[in-house]
C-alpha positions as CSV (number, residue, x, y, z in Angstrom):
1,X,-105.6,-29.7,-102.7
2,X,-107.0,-25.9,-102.2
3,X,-107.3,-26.5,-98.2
4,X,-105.1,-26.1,-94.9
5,X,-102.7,-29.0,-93.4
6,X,-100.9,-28.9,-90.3
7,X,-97.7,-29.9,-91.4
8,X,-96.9,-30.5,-95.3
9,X,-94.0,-33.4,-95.6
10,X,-92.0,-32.9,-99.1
11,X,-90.3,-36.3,-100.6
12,X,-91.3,-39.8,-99.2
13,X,-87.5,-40.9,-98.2
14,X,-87.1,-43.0,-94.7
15,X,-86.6,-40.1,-92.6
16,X,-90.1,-38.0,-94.3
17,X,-92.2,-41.4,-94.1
18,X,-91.3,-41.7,-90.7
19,X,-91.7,-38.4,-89.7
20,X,-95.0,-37.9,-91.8
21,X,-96.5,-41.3,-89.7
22,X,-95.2,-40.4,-86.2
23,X,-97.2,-36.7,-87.3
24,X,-100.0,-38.6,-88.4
25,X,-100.1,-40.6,-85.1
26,X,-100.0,-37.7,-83.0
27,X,-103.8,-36.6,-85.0
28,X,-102.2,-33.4,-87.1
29,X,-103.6,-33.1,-90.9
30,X,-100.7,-33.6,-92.8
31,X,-100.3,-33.8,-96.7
32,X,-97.2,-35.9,-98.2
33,X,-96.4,-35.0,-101.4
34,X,-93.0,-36.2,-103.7
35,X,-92.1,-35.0,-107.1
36,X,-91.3,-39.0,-108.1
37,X,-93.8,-41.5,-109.0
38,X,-92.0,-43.6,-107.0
39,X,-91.7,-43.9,-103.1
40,X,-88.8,-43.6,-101.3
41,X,-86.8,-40.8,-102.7
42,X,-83.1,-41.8,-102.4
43,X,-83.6,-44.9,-100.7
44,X,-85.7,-46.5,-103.0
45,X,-85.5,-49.6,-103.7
46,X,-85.0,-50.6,-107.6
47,X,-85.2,-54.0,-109.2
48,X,-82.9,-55.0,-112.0
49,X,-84.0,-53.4,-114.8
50,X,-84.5,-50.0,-112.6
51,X,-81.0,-50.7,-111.3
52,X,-79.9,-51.1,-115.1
53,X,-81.0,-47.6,-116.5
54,X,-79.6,-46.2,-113.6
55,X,-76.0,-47.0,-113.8
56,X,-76.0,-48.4,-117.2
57,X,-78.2,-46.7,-119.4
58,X,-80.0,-49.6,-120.9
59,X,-82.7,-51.8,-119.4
60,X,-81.4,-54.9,-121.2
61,X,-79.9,-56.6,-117.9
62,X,-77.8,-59.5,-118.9
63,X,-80.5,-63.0,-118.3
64,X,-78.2,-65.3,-115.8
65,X,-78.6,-63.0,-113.7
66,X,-82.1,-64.2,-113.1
67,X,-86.0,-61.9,-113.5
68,X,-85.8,-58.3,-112.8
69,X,-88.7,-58.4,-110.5
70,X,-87.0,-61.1,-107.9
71,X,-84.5,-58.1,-107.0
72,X,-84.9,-55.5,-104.5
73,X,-82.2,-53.8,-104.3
74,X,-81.7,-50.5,-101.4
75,X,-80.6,-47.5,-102.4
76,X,-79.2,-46.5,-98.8
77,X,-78.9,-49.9,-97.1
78,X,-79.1,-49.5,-93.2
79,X,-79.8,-52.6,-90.8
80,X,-81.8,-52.1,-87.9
81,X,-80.8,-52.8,-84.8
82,X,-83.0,-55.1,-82.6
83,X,-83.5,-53.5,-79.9
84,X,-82.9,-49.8,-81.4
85,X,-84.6,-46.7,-81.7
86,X,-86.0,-47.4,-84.9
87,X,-87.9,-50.4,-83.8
88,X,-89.6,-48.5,-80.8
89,X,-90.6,-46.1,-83.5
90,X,-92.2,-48.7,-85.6
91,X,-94.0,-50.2,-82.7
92,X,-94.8,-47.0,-81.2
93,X,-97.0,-46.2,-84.8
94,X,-97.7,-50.0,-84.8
95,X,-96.6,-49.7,-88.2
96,X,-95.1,-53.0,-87.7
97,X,-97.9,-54.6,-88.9
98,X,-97.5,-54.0,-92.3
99,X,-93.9,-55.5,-92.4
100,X,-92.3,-58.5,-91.7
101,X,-88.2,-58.7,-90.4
102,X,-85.5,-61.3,-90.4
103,X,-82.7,-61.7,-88.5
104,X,-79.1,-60.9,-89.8
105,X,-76.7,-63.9,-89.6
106,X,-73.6,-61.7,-88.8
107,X,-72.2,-59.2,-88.0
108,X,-67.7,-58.7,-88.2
109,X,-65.2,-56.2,-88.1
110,X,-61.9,-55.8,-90.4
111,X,-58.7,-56.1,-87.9
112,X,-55.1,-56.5,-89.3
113,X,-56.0,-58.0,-92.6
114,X,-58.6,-60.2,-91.8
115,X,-62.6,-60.5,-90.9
116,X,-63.4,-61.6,-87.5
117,X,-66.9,-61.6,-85.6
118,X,-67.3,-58.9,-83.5
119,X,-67.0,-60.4,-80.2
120,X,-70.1,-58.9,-77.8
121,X,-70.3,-60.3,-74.7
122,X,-67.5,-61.9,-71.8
123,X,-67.8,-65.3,-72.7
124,X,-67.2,-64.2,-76.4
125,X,-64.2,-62.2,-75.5
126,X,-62.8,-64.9,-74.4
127,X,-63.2,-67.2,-77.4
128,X,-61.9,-64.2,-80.0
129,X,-58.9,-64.5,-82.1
130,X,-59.2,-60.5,-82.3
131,X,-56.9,-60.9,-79.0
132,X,-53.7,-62.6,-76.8
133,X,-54.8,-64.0,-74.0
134,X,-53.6,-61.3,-71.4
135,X,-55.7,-58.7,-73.6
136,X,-59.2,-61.6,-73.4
137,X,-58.8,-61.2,-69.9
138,X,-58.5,-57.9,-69.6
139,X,-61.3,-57.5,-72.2
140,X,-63.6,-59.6,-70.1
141,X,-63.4,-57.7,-67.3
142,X,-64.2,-54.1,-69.2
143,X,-67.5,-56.1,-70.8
144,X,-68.8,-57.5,-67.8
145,X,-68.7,-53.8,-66.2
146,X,-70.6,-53.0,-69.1
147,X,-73.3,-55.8,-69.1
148,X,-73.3,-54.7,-65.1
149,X,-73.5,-51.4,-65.6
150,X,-76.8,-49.5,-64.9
151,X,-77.6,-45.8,-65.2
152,X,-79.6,-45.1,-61.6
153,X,-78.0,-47.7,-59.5
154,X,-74.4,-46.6,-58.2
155,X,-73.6,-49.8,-57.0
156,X,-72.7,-50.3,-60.4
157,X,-70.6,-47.5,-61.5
158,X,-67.3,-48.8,-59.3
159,X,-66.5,-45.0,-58.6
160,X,-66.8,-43.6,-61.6
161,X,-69.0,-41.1,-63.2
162,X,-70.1,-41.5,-66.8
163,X,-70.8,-38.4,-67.3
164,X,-67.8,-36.7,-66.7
165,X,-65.2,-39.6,-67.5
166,X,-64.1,-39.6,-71.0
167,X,-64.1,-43.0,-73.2
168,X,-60.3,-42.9,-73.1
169,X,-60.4,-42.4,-69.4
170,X,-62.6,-45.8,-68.3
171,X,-60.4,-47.4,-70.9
172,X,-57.4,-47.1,-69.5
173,X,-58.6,-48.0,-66.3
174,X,-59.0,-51.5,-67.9
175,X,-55.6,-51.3,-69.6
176,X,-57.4,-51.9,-73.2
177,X,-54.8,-51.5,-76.5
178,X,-56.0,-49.4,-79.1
179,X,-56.4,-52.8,-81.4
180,X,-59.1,-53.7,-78.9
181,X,-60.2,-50.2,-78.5
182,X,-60.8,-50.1,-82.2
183,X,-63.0,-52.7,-82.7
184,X,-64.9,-51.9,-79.7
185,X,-65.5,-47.8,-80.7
186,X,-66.4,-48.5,-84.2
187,X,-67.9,-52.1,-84.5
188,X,-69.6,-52.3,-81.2
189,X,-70.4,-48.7,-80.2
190,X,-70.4,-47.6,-83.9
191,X,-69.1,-44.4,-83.4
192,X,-67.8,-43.2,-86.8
193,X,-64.6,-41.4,-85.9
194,X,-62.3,-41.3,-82.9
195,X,-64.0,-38.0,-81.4
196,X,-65.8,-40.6,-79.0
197,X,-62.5,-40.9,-77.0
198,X,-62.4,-37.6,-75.3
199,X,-66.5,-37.4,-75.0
200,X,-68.2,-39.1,-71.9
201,X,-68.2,-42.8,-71.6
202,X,-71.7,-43.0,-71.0
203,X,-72.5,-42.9,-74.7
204,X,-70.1,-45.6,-75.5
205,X,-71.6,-48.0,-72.6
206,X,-74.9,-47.4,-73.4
207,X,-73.8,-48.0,-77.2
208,X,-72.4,-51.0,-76.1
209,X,-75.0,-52.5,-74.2
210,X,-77.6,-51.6,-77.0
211,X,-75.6,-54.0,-79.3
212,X,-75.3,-56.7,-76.5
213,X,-79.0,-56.5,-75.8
214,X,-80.2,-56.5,-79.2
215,X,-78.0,-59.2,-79.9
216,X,-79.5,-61.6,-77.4
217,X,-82.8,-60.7,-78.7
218,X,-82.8,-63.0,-81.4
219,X,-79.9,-65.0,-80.1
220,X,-78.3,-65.4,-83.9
221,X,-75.0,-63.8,-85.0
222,X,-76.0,-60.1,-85.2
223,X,-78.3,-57.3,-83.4
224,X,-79.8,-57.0,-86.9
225,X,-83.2,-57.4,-88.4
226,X,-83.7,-56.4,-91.6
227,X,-87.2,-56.6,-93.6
228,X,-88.2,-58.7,-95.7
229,X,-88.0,-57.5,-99.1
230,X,-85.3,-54.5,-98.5
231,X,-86.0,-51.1,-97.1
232,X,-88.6,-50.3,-99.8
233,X,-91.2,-51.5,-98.0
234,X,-90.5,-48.9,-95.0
235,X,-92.1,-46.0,-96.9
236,X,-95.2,-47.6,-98.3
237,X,-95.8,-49.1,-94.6
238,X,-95.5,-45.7,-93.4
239,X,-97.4,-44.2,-96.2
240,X,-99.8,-46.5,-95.4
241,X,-100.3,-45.9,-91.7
242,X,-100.5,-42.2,-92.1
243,X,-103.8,-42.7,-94.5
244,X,-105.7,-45.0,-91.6
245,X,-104.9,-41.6,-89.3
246,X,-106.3,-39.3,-92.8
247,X,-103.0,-37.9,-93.9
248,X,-103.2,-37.4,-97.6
249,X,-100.2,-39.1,-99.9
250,X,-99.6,-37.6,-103.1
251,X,-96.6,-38.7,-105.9
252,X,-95.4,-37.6,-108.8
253,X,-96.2,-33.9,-108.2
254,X,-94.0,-31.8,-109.9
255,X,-92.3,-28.8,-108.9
256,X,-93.3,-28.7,-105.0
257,X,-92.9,-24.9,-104.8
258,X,-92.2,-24.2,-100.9
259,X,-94.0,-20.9,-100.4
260,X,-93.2,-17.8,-98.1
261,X,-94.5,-14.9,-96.4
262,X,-93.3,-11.6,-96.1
263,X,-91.6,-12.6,-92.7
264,X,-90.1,-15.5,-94.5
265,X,-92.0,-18.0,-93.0
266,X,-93.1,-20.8,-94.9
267,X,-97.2,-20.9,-96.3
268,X,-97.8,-23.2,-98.3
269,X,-96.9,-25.5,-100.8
270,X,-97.4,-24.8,-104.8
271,X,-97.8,-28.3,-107.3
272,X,-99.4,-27.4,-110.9
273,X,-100.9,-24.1,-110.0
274,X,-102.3,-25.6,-106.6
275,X,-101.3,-23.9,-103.3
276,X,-102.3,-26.2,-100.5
277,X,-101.6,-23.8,-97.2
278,X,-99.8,-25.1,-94.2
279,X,-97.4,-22.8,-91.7
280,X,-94.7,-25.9,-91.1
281,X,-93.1,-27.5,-93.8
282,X,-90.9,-30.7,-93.8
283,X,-88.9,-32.1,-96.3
284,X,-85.2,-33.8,-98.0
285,X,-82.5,-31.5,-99.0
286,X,-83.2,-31.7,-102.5
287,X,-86.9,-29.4,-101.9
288,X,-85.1,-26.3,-100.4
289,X,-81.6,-26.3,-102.0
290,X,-80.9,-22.9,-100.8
291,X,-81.4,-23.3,-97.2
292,X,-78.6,-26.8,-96.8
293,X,-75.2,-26.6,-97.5
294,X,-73.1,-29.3,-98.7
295,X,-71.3,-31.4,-95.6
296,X,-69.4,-34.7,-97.5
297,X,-70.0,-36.7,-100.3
298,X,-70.7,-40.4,-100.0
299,X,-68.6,-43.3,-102.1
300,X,-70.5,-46.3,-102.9
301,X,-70.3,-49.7,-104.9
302,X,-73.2,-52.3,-105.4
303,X,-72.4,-55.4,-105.9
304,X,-74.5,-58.8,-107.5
305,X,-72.3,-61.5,-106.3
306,X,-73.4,-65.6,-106.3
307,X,-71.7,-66.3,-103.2
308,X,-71.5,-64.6,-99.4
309,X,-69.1,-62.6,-98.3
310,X,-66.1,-65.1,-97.7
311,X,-64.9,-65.6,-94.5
312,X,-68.1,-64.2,-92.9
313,X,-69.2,-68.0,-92.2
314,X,-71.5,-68.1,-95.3
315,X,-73.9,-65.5,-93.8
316,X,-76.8,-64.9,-96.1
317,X,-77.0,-61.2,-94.5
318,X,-73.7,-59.7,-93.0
319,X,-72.4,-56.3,-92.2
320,X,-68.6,-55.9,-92.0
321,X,-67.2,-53.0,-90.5
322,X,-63.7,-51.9,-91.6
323,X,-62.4,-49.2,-88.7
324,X,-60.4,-46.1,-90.2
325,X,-57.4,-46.8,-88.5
326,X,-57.0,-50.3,-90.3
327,X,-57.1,-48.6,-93.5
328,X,-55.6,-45.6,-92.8
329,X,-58.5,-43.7,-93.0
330,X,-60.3,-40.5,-91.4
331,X,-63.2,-42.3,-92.0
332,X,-64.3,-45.8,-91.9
333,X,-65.8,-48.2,-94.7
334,X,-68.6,-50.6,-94.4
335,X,-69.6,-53.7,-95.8
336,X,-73.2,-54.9,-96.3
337,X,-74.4,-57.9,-97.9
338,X,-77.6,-59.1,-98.4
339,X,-79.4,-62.0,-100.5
340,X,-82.3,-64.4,-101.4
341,X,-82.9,-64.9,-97.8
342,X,-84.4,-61.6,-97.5
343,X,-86.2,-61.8,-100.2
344,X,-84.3,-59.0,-102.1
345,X,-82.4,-61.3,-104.9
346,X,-83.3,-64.6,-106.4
347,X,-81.8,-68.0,-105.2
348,X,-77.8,-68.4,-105.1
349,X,-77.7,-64.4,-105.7
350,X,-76.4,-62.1,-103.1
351,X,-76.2,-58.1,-103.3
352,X,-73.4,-56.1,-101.4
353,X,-72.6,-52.6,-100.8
354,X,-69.5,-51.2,-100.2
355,X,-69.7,-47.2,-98.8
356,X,-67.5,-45.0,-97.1
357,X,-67.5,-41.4,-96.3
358,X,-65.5,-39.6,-99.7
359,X,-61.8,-38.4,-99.4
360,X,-60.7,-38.5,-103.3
361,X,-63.0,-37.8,-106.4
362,X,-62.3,-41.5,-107.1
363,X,-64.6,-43.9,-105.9
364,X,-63.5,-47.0,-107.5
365,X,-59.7,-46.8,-106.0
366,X,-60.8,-45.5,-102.7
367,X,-63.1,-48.3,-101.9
368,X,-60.5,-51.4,-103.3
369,X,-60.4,-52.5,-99.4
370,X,-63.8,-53.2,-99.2
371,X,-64.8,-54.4,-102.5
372,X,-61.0,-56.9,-102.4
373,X,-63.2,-58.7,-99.1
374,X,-65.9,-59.3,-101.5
375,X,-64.1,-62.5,-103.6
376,X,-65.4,-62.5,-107.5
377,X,-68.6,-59.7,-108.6
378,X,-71.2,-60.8,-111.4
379,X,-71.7,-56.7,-111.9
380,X,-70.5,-54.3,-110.0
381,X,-71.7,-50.6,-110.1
382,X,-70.2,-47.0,-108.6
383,X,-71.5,-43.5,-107.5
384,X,-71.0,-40.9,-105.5
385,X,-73.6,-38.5,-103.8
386,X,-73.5,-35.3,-102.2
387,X,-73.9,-34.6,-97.9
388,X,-76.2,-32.1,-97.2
389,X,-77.2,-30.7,-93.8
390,X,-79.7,-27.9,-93.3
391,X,-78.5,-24.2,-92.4
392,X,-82.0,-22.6,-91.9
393,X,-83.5,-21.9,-88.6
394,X,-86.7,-23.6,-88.5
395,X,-88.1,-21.0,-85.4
396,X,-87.6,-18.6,-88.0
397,X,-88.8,-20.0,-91.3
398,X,-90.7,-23.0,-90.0
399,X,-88.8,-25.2,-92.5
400,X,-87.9,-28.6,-90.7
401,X,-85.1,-30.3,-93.1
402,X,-83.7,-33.8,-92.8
403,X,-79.9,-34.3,-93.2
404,X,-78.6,-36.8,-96.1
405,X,-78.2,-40.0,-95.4
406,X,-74.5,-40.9,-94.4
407,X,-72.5,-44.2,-95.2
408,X,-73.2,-46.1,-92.1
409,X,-74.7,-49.4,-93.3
410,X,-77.0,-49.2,-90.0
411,X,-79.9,-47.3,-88.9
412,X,-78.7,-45.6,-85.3
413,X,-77.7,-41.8,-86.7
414,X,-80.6,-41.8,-88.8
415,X,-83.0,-42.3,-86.2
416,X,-81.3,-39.6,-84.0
417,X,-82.1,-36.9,-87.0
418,X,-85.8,-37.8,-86.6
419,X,-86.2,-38.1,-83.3
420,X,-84.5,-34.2,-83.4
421,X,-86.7,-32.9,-86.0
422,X,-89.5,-34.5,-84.4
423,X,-88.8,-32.3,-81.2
424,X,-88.3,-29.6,-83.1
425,X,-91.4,-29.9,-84.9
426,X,-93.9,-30.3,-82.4
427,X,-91.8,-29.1,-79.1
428,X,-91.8,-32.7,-77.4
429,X,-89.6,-35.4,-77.1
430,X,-91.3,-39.2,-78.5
431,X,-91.3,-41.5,-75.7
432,X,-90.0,-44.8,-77.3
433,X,-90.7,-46.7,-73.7
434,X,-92.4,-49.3,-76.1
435,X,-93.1,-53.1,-75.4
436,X,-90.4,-54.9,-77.4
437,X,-91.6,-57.8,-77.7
438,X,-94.8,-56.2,-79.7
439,X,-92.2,-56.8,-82.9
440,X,-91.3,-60.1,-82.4
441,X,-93.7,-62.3,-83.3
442,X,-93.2,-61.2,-87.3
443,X,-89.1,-61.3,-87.1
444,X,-88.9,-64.9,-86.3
């Protein structure tokens, strides 16, 4: 371990994997270490009786709930949209070789009370009970701007310029209500808040045709794959694509001292009285706890269930969004559900995870609208866990730290915080101008 790397990567979570491979790719010597035997950091991926001494303290799980070994079950659950960054990213490292992805059957949003698919295109518009008639008209017209809409061509923009027009302002122009608004912003776009409204629209159109396009992909209910299997498999894909380019993976390595010079910049990395040297360091908040600063707090529920979701048209893999505004929230709640079909529970067993951004200490009460949706739970577990961002400056100390993983039960911000540190780490920006259809072949 006594020798120089380019870049050392601390903890083997989604964001370091990637990170670590895309390095890899790019021919720097880098050296992976986590303090866990395990891969994945905190989305791993545990099976029952993991899942057991974690929230109950026993690794007796009751038996009708099937072998221990037939569950997968994600720590942060994300879907990956089809067409999405993440999925350039995987082709790009032609990681995808090592996985294998499924569609997701649906995809709905929460709106007065009820769960309704989230319409996408014109022609869906049309058919959704989310709207009156006057408002499906209206609606239409807004979505086939959209599907029209492209960047470089003028033609296209009717006058307006994206990127100075605010969300709220092309909006209006189509006479939207906010009911329609919200389910657009948050379950289309998935924006997370209401900021979006006084930002530029071109975000939210580009959003918006990311969804539509990524739907059609597959042409099933959703723009979301998912692998087979759960999220676990991510890492150790990754882990093993950065050991074909001679990167160096290393677990259960305690301690993981980060080491500085006298000008503060980082040097190395200490494990058991081992200093491997390296001037760029990359790692989870949990490695340099004095250079992050708590941002939020997370509220989650897992779920075994023997049924879908209802009303979710017995989709064996669904994501329900709930926007804040129909809960009176500041933040909103998702819904993501999971099963046998995937590979990540045994037959007639489904999994489902309830999370929100935290605005009480009390997880159970604050997350009732989600969890009501769900119908009757075999078992049903709660946490919470701590936001952290970094507050270094990596120019200065070299230190490139990943932000905590938020509540979003889909992949889009977490993508955006690689794609950043992956600019920040080597000065250049990834070019994700990948053939698509280079993913397909193992999704059907």
């Amino acid at each position: 371990m006594d020798e120089e790397y380019d870049v050392i990567v601390l903890g083997t979570g989604l964001k370091e994997c990637i990170l670590s491979g895309l390095l890899s790719v790019d021919g720097l010597k880098v050296l992976h270490m986590d303090r866990n035997d395990y891969y994945g950091g905190e989305s791993t991926s545990l099976n029952l009786i993991q899942l057991w001494k974690r929230f109950r303290g026993s690794d007796k799980p009751p038996a009708q709930l099937g072998a221990s070994r037939d569950y997968n079950v994600d720590m942060i659950p994300k879907y990956i949209m089809a067409n999405g960054a993440l999925v350039r990213v995987l082709i790009h490292t032609d990681v995808t070789k090592y996985l294998s992805f499924k569609a997701v059957d649906g995809s709905f949003v929460y709106n007065k009370g009820k769960i309704h698919k989230v319409p996408a295109t014109d022609m869906e518009a049309l058919k959704s009970p989310l709207m009156g008639i006057f408002e499906k008209r209206r609606a239409r017209k807004f979505f086939i701007y959209v599907q029209d809409y492209k960047e470089n061509d003028p033609k296209t923009h009717e006058g307006m310029n994206l990127t100075r027009v605010t969300t709220k302002e092309l909006i209006a122009k189509y006479g939207l209500d906010d009911n329609t608004v919200d389910f657009i912003g948050h379950a289309l776009a998935l924006h997370r808040d209401d900021n979006y409204l006084n930002e530029p629209a071109l975000d939210t159109v580009k959003r918006m045709k990311l969804y539509a396009e990524s739907l059609a992909r597959f042409a099933g209910g959703s723009p979301y794959i998912y692998p087979l299997y759960g999220l676990g498999e991510l890492p150790q894909a990754f882990a093993r694509l950065s050991a074909v380019y001679g990167g160096t993976y290393m677990l259960n390595k305690p301690e993981c001292k980060v080491e500085f010079d006298e000008e503060g910049k980082v040097c190395g990395v200490t494990s058991e009285g081992e200093t491997a040297k390296s001037k760029k360091v990359v790692c989870d908040p949990s490695y340099l706890p004095n250079k992050v600063r708590k941002v939020g707090k997370v509220a989650r529920a897992i779920a075994i269930m023997s049924h879908p979701i209802p009303n979710t048209n017995d989709s064996n893999s669904a994501q329900v969004i709930l926007p804040q505004k129909q809960l009176g929230r500041k933040s909103d709640m998702y819904l993501f559900c999971c099963s046998y079909s995937h590979n990540v529970a045994p037959k007639g067993k489904y999994i489902a995870f309830v999370s929100t951004e935290a605005e009480t200490d009390n997880p159970q009460s604050e997350l009732k609208p989600g969890i009501d949706l769900l119908g009757p739970v075999d078992e049903i577990f709660f946490e919470t866990y701590d936001r952290f961002e970094p507050v270094n400056e990596p120019a200065l100390d070299n230190c490139f730290i990943s932000t905590s993983y938020d509540a979003t039960t889909h992949f889009e911000s977490t993508v955006d915080d690689v794609l950043n540190m992956y600019t920040l780490i080597t000065g250049k920006v990834l070019d994700l101008n990948v053939d698509l259809s280079a993913a397909s072949a193992a999704e059907e």
